[in-house]
ZAPABA-90457 format. One record per residue: x, y, z of N, C-alpha, C in turn; residue in one letter. Coordinates in steps of 0.02 Angstrom, whole numbers, plus 50000, padded with zeros to 5 digits. Example, Ala and Ser with C-alpha at 12.3 -4.5 7.8 and 13.67 -1.06 7.14 Angstrom:
! residues 2
KESE n_east n_north  n_up ca_east ca_north ca_up c_east c_north  c_up code
KESE  50660   49716 50390   50615    49775 50390  50660   49835 50390    a
KESE  50642   49888 50354   50684    49947 50357  50645   50002 50394    s
END
This chain:
! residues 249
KESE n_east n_north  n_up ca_east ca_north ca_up c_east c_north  c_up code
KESE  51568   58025 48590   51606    57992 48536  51646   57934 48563    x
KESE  51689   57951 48620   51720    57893 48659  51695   57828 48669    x
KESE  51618   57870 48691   51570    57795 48724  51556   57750 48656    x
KESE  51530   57788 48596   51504    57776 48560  51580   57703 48519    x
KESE  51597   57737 48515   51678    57680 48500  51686   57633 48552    x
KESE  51680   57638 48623   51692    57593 48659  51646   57517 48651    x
KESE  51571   57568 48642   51514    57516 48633  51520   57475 48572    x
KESE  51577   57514 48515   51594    57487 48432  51632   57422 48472    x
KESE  51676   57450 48494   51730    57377 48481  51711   57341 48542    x
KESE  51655   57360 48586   51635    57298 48639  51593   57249 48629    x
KESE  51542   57245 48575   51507    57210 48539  51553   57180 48491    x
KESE  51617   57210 48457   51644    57164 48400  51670   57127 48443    x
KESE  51714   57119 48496   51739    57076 48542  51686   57038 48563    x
KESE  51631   57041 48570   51588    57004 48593  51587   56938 48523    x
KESE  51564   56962 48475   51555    56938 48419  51613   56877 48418    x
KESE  51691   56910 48405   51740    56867 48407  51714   56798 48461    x
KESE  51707   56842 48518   51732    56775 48554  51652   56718 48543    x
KESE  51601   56738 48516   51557    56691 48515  51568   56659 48449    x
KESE  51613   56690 48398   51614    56670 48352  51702   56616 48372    x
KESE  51723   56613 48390   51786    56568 48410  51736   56517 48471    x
KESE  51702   56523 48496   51688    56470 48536  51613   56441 48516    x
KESE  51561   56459 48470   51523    56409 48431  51561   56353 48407    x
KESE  51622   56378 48364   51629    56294 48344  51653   56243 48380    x
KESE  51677   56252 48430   51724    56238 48502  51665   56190 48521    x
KESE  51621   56228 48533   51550    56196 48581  51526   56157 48516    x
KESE  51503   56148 48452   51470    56115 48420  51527   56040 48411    x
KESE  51586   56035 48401   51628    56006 48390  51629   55959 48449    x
KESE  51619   55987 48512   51620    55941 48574  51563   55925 48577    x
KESE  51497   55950 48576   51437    55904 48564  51445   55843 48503    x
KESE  51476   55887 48440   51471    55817 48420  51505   55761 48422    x
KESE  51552   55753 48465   51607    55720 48501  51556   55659 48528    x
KESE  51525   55713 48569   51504    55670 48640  51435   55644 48608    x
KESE  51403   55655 48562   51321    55617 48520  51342   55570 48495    x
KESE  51414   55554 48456   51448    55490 48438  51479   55454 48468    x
KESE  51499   55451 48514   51517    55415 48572  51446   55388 48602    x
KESE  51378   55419 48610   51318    55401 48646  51303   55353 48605    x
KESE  51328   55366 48517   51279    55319 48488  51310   55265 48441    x
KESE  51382   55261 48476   51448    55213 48471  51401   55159 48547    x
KESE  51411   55185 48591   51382    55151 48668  51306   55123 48648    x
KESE  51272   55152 48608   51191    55135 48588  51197   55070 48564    x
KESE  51234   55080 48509   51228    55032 48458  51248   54969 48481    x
KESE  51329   54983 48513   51328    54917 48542  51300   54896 48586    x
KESE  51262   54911 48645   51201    54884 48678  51155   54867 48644    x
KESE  51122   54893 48576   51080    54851 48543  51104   54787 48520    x
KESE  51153   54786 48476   51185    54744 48453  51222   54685 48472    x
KESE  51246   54707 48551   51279    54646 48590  51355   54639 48566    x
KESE  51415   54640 48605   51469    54628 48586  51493   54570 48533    x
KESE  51539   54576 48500   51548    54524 48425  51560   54480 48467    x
KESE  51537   54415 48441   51524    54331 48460  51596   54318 48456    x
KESE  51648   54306 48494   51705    54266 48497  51696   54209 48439    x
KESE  51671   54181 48416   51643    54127 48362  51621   54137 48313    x
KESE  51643   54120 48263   51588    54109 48199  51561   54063 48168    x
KESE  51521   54027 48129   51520    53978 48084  51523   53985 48011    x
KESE  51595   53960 47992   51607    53993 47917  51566   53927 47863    x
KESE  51576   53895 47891   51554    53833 47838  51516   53776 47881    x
KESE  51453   53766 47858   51401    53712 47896  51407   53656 47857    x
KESE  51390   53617 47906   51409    53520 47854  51351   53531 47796    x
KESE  51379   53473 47740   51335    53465 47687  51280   53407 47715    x
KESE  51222   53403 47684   51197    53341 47697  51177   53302 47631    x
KESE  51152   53227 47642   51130    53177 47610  51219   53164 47594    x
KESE  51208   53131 47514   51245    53082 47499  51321   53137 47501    x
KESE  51333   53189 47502   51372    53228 47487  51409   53234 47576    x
KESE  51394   53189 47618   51393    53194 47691  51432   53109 47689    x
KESE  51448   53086 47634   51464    53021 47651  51546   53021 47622    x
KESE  51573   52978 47639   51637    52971 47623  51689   52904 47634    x
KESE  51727   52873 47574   51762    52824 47593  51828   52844 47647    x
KESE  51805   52772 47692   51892    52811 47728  51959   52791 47718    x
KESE  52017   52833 47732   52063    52814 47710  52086   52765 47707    x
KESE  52137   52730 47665   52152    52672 47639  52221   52663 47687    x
KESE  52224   52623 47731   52314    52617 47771  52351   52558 47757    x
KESE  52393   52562 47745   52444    52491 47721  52461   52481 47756    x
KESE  52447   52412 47780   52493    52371 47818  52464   52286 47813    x
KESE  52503   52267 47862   52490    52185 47868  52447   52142 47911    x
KESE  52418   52087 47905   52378    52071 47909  52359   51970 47909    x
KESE  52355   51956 47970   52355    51883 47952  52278   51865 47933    x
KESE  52251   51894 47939   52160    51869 47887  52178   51904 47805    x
KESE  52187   51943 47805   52203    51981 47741  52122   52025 47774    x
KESE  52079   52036 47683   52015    52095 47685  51955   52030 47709    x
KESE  51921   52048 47745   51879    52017 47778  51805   52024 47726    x
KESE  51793   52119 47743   51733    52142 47713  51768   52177 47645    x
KESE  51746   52138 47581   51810    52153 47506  51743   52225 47471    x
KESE  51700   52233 47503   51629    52290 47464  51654   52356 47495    x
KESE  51653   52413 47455   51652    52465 47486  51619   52507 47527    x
KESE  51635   52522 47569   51585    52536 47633  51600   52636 47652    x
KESE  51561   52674 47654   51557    52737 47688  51547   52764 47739    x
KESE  51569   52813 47755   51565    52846 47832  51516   52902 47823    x
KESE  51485   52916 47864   51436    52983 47880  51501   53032 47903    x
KESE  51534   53068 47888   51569    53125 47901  51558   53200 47889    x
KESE  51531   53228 47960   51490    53302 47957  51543   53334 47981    x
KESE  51556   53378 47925   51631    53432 47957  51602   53501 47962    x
KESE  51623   53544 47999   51609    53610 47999  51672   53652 48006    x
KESE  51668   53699 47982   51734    53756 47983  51706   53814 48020    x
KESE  51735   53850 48064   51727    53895 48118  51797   53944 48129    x
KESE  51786   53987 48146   51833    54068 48146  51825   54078 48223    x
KESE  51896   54081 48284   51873    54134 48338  51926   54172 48322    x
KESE  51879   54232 48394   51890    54283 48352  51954   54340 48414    x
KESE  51954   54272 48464   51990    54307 48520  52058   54281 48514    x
KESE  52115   54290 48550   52179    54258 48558  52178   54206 48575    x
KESE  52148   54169 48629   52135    54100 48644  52072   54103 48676    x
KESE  52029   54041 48655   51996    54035 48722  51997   53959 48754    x
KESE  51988   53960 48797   52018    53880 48836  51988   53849 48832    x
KESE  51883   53843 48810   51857    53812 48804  51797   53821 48743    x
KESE  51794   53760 48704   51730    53772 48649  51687   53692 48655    x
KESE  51617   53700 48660   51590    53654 48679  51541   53639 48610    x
KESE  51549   53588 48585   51513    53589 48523  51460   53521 48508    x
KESE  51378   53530 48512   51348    53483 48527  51305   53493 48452    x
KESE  51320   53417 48442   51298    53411 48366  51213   53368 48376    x
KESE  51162   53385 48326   51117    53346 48327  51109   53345 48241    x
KESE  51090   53250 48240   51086    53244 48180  51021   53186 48165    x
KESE  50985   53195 48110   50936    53136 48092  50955   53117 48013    x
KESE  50954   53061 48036   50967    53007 47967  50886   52972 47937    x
KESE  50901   52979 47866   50827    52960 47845  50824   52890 47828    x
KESE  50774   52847 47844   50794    52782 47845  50782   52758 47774    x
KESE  50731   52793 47733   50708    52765 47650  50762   52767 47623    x
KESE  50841   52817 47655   50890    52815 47598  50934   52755 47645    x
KESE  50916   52728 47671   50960    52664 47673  51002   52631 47642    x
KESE  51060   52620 47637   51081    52550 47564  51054   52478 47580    x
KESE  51043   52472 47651   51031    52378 47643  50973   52377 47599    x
KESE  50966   52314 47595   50931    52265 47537  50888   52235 47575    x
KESE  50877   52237 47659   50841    52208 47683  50767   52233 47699    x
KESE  50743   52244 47646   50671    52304 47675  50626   52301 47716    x
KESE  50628   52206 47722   50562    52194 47794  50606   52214 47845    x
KESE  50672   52227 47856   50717    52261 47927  50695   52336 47902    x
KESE  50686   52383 47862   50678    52448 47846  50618   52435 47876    x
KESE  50557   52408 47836   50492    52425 47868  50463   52450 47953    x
KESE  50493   52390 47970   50508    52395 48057  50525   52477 48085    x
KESE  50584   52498 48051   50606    52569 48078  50572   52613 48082    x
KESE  50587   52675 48111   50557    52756 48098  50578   52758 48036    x
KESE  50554   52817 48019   50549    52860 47943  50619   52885 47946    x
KESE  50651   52919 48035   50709    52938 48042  50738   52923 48097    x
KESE  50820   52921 48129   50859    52906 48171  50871   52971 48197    x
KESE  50883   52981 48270   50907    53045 48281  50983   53035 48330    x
KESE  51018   53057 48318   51091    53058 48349  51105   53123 48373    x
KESE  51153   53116 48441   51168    53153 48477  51249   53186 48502    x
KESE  51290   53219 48485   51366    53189 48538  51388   53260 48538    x
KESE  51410   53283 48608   51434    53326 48607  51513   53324 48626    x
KESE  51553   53373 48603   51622    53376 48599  51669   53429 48631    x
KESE  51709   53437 48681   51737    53516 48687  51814   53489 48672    x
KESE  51832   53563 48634   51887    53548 48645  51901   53612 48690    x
KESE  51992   53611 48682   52038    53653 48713  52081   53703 48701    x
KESE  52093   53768 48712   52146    53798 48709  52167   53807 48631    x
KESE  52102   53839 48610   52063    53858 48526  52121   53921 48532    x
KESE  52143   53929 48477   52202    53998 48476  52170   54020 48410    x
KESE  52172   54102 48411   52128    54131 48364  52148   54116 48281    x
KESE  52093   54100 48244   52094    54091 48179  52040   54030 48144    x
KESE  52053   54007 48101   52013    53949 48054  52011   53885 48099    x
KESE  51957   53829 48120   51973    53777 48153  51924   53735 48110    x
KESE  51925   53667 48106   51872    53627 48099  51840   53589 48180    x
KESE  51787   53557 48146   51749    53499 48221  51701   53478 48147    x
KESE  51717   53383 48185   51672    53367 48153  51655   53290 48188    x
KESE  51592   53265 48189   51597    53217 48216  51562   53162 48147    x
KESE  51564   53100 48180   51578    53026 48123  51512   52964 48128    x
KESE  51490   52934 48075   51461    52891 48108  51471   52828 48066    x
KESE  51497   52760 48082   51504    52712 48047  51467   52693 47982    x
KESE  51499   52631 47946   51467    52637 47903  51399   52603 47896    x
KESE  51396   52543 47946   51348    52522 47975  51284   52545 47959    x
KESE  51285   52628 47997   51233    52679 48017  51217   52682 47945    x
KESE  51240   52714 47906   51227    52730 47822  51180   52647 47797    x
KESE  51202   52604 47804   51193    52561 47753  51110   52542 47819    x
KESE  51114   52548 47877   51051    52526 47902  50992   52587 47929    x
KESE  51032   52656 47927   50970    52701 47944  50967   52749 47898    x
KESE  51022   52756 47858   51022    52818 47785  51066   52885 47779    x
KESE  51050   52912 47759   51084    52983 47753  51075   53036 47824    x
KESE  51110   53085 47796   51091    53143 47854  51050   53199 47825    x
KESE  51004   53217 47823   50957    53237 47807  50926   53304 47841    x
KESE  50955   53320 47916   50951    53374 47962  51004   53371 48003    x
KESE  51046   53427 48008   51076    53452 48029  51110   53500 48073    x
KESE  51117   53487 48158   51107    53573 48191  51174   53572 48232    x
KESE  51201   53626 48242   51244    53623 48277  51257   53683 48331    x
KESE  51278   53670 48402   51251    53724 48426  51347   53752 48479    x
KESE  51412   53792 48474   51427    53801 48519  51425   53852 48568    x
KESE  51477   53817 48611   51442    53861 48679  51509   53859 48720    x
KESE  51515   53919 48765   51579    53937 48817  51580   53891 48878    x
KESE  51637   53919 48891   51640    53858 48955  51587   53864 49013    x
KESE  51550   53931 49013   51501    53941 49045  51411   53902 49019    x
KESE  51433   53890 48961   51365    53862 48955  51325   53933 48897    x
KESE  51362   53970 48881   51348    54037 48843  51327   54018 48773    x
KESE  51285   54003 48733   51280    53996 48647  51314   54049 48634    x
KESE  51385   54025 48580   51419    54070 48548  51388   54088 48473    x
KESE  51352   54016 48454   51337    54017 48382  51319   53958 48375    x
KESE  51272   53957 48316   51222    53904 48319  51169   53916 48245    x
KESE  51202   53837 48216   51124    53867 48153  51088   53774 48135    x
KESE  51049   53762 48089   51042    53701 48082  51010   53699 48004    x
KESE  51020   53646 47962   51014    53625 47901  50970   53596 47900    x
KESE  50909   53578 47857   50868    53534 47846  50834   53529 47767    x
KESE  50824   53455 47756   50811    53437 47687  50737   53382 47703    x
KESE  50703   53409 47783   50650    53361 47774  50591   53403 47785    x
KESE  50543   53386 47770   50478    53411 47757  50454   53434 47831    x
KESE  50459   53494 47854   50425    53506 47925  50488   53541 47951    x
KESE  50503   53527 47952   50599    53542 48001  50614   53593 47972    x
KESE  50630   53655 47996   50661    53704 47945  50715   53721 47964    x
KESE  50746   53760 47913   50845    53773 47900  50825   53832 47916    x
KESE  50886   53866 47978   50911    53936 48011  50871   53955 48051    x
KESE  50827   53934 48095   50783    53938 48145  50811   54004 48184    x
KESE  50746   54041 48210   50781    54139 48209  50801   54118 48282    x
KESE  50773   54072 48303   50816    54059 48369  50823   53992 48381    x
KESE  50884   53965 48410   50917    53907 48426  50872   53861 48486    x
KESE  50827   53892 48510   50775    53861 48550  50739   53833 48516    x
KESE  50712   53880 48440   50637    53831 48417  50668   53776 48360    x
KESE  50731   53759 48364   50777    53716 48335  50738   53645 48326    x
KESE  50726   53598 48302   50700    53547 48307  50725   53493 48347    x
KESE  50768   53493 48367   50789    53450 48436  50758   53486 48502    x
KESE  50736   53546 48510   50703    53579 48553  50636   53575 48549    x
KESE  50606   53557 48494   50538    53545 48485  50499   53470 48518    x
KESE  50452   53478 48564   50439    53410 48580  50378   53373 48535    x
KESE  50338   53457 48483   50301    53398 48433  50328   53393 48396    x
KESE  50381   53408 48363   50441    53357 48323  50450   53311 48334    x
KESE  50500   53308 48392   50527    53255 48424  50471   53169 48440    x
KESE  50403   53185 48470   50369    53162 48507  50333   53145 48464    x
KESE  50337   53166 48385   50277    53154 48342  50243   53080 48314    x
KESE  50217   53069 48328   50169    52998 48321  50173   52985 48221    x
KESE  50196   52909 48237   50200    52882 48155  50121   52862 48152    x
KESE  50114   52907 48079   50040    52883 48058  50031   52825 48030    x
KESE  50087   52801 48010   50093    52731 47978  50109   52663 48026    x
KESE  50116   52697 48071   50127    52647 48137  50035   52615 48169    x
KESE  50048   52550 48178   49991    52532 48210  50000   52514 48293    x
KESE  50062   52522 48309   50075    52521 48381  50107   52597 48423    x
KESE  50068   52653 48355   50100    52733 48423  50160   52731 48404    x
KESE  50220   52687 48352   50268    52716 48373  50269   52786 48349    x
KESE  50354   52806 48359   50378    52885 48329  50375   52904 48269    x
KESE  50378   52942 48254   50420    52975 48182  50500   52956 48203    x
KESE  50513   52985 48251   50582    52992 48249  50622   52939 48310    x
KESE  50666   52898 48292   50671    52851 48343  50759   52870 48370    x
KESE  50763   52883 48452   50838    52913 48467  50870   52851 48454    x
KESE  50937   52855 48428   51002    52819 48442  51070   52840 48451    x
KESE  51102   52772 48468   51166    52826 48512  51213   52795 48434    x
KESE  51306   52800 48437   51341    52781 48386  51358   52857 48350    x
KESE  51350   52912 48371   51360    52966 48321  51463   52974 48385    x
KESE  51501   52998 48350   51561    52988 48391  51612   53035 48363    x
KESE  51645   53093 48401   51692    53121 48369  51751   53117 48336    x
KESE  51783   53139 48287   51812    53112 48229  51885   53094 48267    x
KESE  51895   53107 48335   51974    53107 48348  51981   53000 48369    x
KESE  51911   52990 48380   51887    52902 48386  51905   52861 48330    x
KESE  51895   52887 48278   51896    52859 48210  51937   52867 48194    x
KESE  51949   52823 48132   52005    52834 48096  52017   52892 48030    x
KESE  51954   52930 48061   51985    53014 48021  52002   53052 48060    x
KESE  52024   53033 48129   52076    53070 48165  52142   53089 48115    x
KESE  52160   53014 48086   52224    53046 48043  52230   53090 47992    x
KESE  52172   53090 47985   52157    53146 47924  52157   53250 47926    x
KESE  52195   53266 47900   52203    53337 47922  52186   53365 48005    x
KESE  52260   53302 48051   52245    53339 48116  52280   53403 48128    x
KESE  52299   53427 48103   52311    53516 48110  52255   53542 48132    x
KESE  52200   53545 48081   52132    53586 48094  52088   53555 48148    x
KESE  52125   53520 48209   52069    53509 48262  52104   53529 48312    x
KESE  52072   53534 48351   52099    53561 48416  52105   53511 48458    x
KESE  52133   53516 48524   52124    53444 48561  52060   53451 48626    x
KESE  52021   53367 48606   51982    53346 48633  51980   53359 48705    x
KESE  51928   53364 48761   51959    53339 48812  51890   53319 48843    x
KESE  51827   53300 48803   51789    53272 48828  51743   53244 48766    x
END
């Protein structure tokens, strides 16, 4: 009878204690499977981009703009009395760290030459179909939150090679790292959000390299020029300098 009771309450003790330490053990497994697949995910995923791009420039005529009007004096008085526009590509961008000391921001842009304003069409005929522009910009000592970058191109450019028509913009750390990067396009061939910043059309050399069919001497489709210049050059430096950061190349 003794044994028989001993063997009663040595199995219920058994019971207890597997029944107090199943959930013990399931609770710490599942501890430690979410933590594996907290660690998973972000190795798939890659740590969040210090950068964002909240807002990409507009293009064509919605890319143009009069510039500000400044009072002052003047011994010619108005020289050129016609109103004249600027190519002004702004972008709005988010970081996402406390500071970082360096953002490197390299713009590529093509202007279409049919939207020209001059009046001179045997000078149009002569041209590519498009202009391609280049300028890259870093600034400095970006402190976390909302910033703009935008770079400028006379009005010149508008009235003799056209609108902006493609659009890419690519930055990058002081190491040379792509933080973020997308590109716009409104021309036939070129496509908008390229799944990678390599097959970008400034990376493309039969883009780039492509032979005018309308040409009887080989030229391009696309002809490089320089004149694209960041906005702290111009006179829309004065214009909402809060939202830029400072230049230093």
């Amino acid at each position: 009878m003794n044994i028989k009771k001993t063997m009663v309450f040595g199995m219920a003790a058994m019971a207890a204690v597997v029944a107090t330490a199943a959930p013990t053990t399931r609770s710490a497994y599942g501890k430690k499977s979410a933590a594996k697949a907290a660690v998973a995910e972000e190795e798939e995923e890659g740590p969040e981009a210090a950068v964002k791009i909240d807002r990409f420039p507009v293009l064509g005529r919605q890319a143009t703009l009069s510039a500000p009007s400044l009072s002052g004096e003047s011994t010619i008085g108005n020289v050129f009395t016609k109103p004249r526009k600027w190519i002004v590509l702004e972008a709005k961008y988010s970081t996402l760290d406390r500071i970082i000391d360096q953002l490197t921001f390299t713009w590529h842009v093509l202007l279409d030459t049919s939207t020209a304003t001059t009046k001179d069409k045997a000078a149009l005929a002569k041209r590519a179909p498009y202009s391609y522009f280049s300028q890259t910009v870093t600034y400095a000592n970006i402190p976390k939150g909302a910033h703009a970058a935008s770079v400028c191109l006379h009005p010149s450019y508008l009235e003799q090679y056209g609108e902006p028509k493609a659009v890419g913009l690519v930055i990058t750390d002081a190491n040379g790292k792509v933080l973020a990067g997308d590109c716009e396009s409104e021309i036939k061939g070129i496509a908008s959000h390229p799944k990678a910043i390599d097959t970008a059309f400034w990376n493309n050399d039969e883009i780039m390299n492509k032979k005018n069919p309308k040409s009887e001497t080989g030229d391009l489709m696309i002809e490089r020029r320089q004149g694209l210049q960041d906005r702290s050059k111009t006179i829309w430096a004065l214009v909402n300098p809060n939202d830029y950061e400072l230049v230093i190349q």
